[in-house]
C-alpha positions as CSV (number, residue, x, y, z in Angstrom):
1,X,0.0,0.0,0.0
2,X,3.1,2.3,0.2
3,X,3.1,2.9,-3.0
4,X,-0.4,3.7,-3.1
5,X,0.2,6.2,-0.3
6,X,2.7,7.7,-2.2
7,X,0.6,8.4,-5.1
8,X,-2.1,10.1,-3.0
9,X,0.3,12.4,-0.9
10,X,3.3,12.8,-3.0
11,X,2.1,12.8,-6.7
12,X,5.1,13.9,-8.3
13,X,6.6,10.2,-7.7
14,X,4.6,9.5,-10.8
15,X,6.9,11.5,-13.2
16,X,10.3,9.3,-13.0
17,X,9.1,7.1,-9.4
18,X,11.0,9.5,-7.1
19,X,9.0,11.8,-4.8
20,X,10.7,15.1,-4.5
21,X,11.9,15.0,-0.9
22,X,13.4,11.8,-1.7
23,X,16.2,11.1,0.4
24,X,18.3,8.9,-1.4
25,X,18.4,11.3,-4.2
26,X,19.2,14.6,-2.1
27,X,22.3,12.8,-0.4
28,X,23.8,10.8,-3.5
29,X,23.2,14.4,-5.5
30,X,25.5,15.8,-2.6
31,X,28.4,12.9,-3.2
32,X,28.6,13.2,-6.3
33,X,28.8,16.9,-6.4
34,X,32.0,16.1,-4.6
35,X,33.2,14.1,-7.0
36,X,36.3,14.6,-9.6
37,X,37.8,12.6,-12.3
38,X,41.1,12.3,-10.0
39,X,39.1,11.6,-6.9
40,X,40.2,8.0,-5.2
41,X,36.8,7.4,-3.0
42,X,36.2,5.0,-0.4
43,X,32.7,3.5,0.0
44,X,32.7,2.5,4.1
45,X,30.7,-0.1,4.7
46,X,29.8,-0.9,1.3
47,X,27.7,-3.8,1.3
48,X,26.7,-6.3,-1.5
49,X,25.5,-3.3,-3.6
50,X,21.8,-3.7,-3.2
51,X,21.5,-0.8,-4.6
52,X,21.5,-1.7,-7.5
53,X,18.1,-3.6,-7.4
54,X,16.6,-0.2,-6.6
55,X,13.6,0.1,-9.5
56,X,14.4,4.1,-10.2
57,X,17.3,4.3,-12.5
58,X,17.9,7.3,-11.5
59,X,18.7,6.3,-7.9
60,X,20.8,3.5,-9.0
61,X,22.6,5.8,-11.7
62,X,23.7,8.1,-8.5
63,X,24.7,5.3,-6.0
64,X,26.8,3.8,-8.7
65,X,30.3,5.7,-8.4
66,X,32.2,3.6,-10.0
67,X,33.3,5.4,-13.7
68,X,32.6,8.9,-12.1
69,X,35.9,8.8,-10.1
70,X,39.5,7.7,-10.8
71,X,39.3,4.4,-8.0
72,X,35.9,3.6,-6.2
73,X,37.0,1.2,-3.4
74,X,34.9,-0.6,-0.8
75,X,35.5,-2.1,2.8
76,X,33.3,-3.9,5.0
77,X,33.6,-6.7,7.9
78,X,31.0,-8.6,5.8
79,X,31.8,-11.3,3.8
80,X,28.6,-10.4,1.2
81,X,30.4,-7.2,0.5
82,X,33.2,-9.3,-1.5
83,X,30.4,-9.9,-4.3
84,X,29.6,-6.0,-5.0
85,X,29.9,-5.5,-8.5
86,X,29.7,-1.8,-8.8
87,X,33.3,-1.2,-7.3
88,X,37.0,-1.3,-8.8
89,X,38.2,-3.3,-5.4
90,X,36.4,-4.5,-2.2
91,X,38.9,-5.2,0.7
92,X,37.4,-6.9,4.4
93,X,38.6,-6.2,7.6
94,X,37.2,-7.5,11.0
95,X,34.9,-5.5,13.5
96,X,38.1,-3.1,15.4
97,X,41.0,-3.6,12.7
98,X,42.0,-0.7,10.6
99,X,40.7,-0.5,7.6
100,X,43.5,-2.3,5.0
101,X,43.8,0.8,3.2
102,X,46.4,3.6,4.0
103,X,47.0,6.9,5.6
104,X,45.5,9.9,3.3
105,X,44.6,7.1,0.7
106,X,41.3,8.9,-0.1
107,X,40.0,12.0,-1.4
108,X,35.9,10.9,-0.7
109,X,35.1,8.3,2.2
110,X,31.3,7.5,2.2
111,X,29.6,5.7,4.7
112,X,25.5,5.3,4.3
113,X,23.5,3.5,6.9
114,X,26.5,2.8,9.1
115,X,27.1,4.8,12.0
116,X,23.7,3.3,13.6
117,X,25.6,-0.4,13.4
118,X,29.0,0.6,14.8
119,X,29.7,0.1,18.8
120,X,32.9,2.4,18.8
121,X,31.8,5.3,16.2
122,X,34.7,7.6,17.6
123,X,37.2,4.6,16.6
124,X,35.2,5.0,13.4
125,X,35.6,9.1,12.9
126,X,39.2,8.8,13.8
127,X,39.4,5.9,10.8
128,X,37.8,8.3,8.6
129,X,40.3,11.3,9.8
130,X,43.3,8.6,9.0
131,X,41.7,7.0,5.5
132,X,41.0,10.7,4.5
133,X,43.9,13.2,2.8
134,X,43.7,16.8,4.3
135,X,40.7,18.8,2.5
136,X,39.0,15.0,2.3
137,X,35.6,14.8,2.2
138,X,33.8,12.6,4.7
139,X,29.8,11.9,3.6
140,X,27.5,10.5,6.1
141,X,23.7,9.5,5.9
142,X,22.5,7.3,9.6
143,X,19.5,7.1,11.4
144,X,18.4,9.8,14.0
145,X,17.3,8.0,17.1
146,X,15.1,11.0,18.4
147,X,12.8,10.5,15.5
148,X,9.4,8.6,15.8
149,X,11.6,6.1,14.0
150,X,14.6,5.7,16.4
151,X,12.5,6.1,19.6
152,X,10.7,3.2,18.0
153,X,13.3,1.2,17.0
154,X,14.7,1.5,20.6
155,X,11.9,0.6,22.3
156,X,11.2,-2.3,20.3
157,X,12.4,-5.7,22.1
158,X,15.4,-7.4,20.0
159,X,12.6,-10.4,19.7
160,X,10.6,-8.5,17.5
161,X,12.8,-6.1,16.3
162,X,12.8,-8.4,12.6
163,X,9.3,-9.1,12.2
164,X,8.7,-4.8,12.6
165,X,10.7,-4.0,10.5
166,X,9.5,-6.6,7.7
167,X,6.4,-5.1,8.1
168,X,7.1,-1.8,8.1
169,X,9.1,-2.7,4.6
170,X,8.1,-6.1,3.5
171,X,10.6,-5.9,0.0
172,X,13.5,-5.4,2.4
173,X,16.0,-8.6,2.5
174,X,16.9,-10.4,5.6
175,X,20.2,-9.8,4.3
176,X,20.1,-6.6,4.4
177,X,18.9,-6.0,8.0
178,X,22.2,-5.5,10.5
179,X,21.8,-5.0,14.5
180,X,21.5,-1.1,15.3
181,X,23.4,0.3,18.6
182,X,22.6,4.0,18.4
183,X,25.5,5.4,19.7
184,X,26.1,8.7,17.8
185,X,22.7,9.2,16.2
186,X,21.2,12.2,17.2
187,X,22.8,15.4,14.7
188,X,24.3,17.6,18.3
189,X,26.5,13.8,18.7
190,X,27.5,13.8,14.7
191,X,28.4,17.6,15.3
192,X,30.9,16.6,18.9
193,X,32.3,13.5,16.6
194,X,33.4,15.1,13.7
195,X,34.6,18.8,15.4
196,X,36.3,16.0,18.2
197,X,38.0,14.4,15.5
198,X,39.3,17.3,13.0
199,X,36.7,17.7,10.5
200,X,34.9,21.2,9.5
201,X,31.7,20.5,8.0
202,X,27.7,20.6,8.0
203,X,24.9,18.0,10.4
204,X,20.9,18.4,9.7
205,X,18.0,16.3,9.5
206,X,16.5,14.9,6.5
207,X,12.5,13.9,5.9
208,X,11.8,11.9,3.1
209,X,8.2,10.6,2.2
210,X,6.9,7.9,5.0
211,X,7.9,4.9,3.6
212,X,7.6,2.5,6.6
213,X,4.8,4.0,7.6
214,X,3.2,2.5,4.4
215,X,1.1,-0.6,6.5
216,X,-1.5,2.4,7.7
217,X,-3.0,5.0,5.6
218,X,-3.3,7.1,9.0
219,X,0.3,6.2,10.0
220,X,1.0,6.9,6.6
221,X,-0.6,10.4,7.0
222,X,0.5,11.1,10.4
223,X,4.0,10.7,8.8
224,X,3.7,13.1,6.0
225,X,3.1,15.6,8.3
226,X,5.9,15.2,10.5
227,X,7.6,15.2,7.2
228,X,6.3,19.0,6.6
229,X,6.3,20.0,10.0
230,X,8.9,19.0,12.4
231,X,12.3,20.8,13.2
232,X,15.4,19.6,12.0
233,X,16.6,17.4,14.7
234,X,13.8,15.8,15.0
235,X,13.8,14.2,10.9
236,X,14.7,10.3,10.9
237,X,17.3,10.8,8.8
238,X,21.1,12.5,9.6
239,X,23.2,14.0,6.7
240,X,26.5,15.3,7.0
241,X,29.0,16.5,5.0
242,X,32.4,17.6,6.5
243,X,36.0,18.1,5.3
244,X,38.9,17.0,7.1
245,X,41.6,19.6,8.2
């Protein structure tokens, strides 16, 4: 019924399948802005490359940096990650290890949907710092745990975390879903990290269209307009963009 929803409340989705605060788009249009032809850019956590079963071309097209960049590297601590087929190399590393890449090796370090997963994210910012030359770009999108979303999430029992969440999104993949820790996931926290750990750059909240609010048409309506209406720290979604000194 989501997409149903969607047509109803957000009717520009039915010119290209995007609605127009998609967030997906507004972050990817972001990295690649960063982009150059002589950037070397590390995709953090990279994943399988899911992605690239995403139904809007135009979404895919964006994720895909490979061919927009001199090098498009991944790492991840999952072994799934070693299949993504939209990056020049893919290199594992277990959970606490440095990243097998090294000092300043990067001009772009992107890490979507990661900081919720990580128990140390300061060991994380201060990897980033390392990976990243000086006037590096570091490009974050995570969950915001003071949205309806994260407060939800948290109070959630682990036992039924799964079968939520598959309901909330029923064309998500099991292996796709990863544990969430919350422990720098509210934009003041993403702020303290990267200031704490030499980076100059931007934090705010980002609202797209409802779409795991799709199992209610009043939930669904509820959540467009928090979408309209709430302040910035409040949006389920964090972007930041930052530069290292």
């Amino acid at each position: 019924m989501s997409a149903t929803y969607e047509a109803i409340y957000y009717p520009e989705s039915g010119y290209g399948g995007f609605t127009g605060v998609d967030g997906t788009l507004a972050f990817y249009l972001r990295v690649n802005a960063l982009l150059t032809p002589e950037a070397r850019v590390l995709d953090f956590g990279c994943g399988r490359g899911s992605y690239g079963e995403d139904p809007v071309a135009l979404r895919r097209q964006l994720r895909v940096l490979r061919g927009k960049c001199a090098y498009a590297a991944g790492a991840d601590v999952g072994d799934d990650a070693a299949r993504n087929p939209y990056l020049d190399e893919v290199r594992l590393f277990r959970p606490g290890e440095p990243v097998p890449y090294g000092d300043g090796a990067f001009d772009v370090l992107l890490a979507d949907c990661v900081v919720e997963h990580l128990p140390d994210p300061a060991a994380f910012f201060a990897e980033a710092r390392r990976l990243l030359k000086p006037g590096g770009h570091l490009c974050l999108r995570t969950s915001n745990v003071l949205s309806y979303f994260g407060l939800a999430a948290l109070l959630v029992p682990d036992s039924r975390r799964e079968s939520v969440l598959h309901r909330a999104r029923p064309d998500r993949k099991d292996e796709d879903s990863f544990p969430t820790l919350y422990r720098c996931n509210t934009v003041f926290a993403i702020r303290r990290a990267l200031r704490a750990t030499g980076f100059d750059g931007v934090a705010f909240g980002h609202e797209s269209e409802p779409c795991y609010l799709g199992f209610s048409r009043i939930a669904y309506q509820l959540g467009v307009w928090h979408q309209r209406f709430a302040p910035g720290f409040l949006r389920p979604a964090i972007f930041a963009f930052a530069t290292r000194r």
